[in-house]
N, C-alpha and C positions, 0 to 999 in steps of 0.2 A: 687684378693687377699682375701680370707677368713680369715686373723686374723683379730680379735676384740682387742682390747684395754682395758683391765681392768682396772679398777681405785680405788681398794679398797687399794691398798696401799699409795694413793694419802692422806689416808683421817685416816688412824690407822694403827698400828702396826700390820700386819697380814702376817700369814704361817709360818710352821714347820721349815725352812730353812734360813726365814729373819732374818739374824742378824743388821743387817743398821736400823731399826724402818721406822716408817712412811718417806717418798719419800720428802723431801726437794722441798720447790717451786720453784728454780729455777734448779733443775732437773728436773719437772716434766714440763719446759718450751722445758728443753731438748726432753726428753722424745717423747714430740708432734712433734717437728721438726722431728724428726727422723718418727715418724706416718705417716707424712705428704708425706714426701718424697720416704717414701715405699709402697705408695698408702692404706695404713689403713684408714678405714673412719669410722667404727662404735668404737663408745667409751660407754664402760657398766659400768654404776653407780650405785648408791644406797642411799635411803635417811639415809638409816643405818650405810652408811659407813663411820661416822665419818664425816670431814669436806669435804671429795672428791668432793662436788657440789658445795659447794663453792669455793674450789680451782680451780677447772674445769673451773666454771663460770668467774675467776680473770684473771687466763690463757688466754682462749680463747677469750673474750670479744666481743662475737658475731661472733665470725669466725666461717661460713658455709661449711668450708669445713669437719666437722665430722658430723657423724648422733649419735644421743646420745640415749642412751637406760637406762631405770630409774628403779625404784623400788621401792613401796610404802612402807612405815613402818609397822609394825608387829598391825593386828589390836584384838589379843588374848585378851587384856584388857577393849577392848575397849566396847560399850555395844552396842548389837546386830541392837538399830534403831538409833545408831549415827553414823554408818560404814559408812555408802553411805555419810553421808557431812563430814565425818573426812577425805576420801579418796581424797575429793575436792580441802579439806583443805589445807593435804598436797600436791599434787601434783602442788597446786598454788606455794607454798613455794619452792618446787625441782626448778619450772621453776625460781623464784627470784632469788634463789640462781645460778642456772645456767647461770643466764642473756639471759633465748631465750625467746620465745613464746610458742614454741611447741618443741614435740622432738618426734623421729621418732619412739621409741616403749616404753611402761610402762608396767611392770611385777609387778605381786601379788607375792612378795616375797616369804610368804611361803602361799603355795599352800592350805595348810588346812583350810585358812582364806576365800579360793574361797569354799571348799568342806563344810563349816560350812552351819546350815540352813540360814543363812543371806547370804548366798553366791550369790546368783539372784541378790540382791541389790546392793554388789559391784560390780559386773560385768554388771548392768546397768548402773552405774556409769562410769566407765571406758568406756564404747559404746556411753556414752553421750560426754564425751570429746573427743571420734573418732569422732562421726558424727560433733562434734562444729571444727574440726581441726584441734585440739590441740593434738592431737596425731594420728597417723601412723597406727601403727601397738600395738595391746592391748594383754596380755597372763599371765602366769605365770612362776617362775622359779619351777620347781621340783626338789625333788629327788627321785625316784622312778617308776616302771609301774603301781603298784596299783594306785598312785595319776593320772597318765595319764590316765589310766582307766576310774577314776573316773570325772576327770575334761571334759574328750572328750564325756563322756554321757549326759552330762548337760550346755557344751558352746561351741558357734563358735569360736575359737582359732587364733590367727593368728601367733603367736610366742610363743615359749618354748626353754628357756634355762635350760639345763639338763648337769648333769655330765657323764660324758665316757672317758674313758682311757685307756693306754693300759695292765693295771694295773682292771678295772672297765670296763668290758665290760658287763654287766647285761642286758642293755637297745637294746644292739645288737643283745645277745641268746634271747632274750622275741622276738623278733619283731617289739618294740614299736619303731624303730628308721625308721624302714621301713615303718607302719603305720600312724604316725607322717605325713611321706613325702606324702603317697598316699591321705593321707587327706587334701594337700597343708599345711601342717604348717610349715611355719618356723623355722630351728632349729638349736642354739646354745648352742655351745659346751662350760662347764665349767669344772674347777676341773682337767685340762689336766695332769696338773704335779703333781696334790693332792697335794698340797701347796707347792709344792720344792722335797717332798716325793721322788716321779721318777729322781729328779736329785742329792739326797744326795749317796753316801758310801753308800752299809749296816751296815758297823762298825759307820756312822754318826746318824741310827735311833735311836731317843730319845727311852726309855724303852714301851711307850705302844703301837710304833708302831714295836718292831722288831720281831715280827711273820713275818712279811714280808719281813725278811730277807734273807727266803732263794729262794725266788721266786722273788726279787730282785738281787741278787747275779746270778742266771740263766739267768736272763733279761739282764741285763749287760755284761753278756759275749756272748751270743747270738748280741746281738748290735757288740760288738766290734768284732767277728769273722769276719764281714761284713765293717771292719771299720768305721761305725755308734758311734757318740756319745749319750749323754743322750739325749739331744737336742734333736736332729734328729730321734733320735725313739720316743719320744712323740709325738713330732708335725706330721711326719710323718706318724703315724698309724692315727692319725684322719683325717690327710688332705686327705687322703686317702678313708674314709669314703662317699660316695656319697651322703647319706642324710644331710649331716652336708652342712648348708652355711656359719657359721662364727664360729672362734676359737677365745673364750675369752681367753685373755694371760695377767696375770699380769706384772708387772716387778718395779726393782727400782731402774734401772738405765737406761741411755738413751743405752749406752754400752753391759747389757742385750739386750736391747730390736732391736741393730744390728743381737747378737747373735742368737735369734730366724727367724729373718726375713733371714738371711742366709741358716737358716733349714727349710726353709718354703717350699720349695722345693724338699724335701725328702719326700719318697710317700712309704708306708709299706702298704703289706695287710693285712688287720684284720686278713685271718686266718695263716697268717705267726705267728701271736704272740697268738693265742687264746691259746695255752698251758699255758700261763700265765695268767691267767684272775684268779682274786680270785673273794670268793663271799661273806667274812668276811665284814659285814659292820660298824665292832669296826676299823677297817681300811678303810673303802673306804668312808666314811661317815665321814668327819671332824668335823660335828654339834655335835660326839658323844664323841670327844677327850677331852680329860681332858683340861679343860684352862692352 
């Protein structure tokens, strides 16, 4: 099973298409059964994401059966020789609030924090708590092949979560998805449905996404000539993907998250849908949407 388990709705109000708000905790007990039982095992957090760690941590209460995937807080504030024990800091906190020990992988949220000159020192940091046990697998999350560029010059990687869709295929035409793999890294998949994006109407795009309306409006009926729903063309152009090991999937409901596990099974080739690929990154890049 390659889907991941997102959990940033666990913890805030997040995506273009959530009307419900933050995941209610005893949906989000739903939510994990239903995980459980579909063979899901990685669950992708963040210290950023609001209170997800700690709800996570409430939920679970030491159940072993998920591998849990983390993310440090943004350390742009912070001052260049305090990075390496802030990152200690928090990721003791991530583990309290999760209630483990350890967890199977920790990503540098945003990437430029590895790429800054202090960057050796968090990513020293991070290899000290591989080597101590306490973590798996060490990486960061990107967006971009410049940052992958620049991160694979300068450290041994073991994971990279990256966005790709079938909407966002950039990291496909580059090579970096292929490289990645030749390099053994690990790599998951985020941003599948660009927050809800790939599953709304055209007529449902808020005003500063409907440029991609009419390259949505083509996608959609390409999908359904084939009786393909929204579903089953997102998740199926990725699952499809052979460098990809895991598909992070939000959701906020346990009822979604049948829904996708249904489609999980649908398998598109990349270049069935490459005609659709934008390169507009005021759209594919949600960090750059207006709040």
């Amino acid at each position: 099973m390659k889907l991941a388990l997102g959990t940033v709705q666990f913890g805030v109000d997040y995506g273009v298409s959530n009307r419900s708000g933050m995941t209610p905790a005893a949906e989000v007990m739903r939510i994990l059964d239903v995980a459980r039982q579909s063979g899901i095992r990685v669950l992708d957090t963040a210290a950023s994401y609001g209170i997800s760690e700690q709800v996570l941590g409430d939920a679970l209460r030491g159940d072993s059966s998920f591998k849990i995937v983390t993310k440090t807080p943004s350390f742009a504030e912070v001052p260049a020789e305090s990075r390496r024990l802030r990152l200690r800091e928090a990721f003791q906190r991530s583990l309290e609030r999760l209630r483990v020990r350890e967890v199977a992988g920790l990503l540098v949220h945003q990437a430029d924090d590895l790429l800054h000159p202090s960057g050796d020192d968090l990513f020293e940091a991070l290899s000290q708590l591989k080597r101590a046990g306490q973590v798996r697998s060490i990486g960061a999350s990107v967006y971009s092949g410049e940052q992958i560029d620049l991160l694979m010059k300068r450290f041994d990687l073991d994971l990279v979560q990256l966005p790709v869709s079938a909407l966002d295929q950039r990291l496909i035409r580059s090579g970096h998805l292929a490289r990645l793999k030749k390099s053994g890294v690990e790599i998951h998949a985020r941003s599948i449905f660009l927050q809800g994006l790939l599953l709304m109407r055209p007529d449902e795009l808020p005003p500063h996404l409907r440029r991609a309306a009419p390259v949505l409006t083509s996608y959609r009926a390409w999908l359904s000539d084939r009786n393909l729903n929204a579903l089953d063309g997102a998740i199926g152009f990725v699952s499809a993907l052979p460098e990809v090991d895991a598909i992070v999937v939000g959701v906020n409901s346990a009822r979604h998250l049948e829904d996708i596990v249904r489609s999980a099974s649908t398998s598109i080739e990349s270049s069935d849908l490459a005609r659709f690929a934008i390169e507009d990154a005021a759209i594919l890049n949600p960090s750059l949407w207006p709040a």
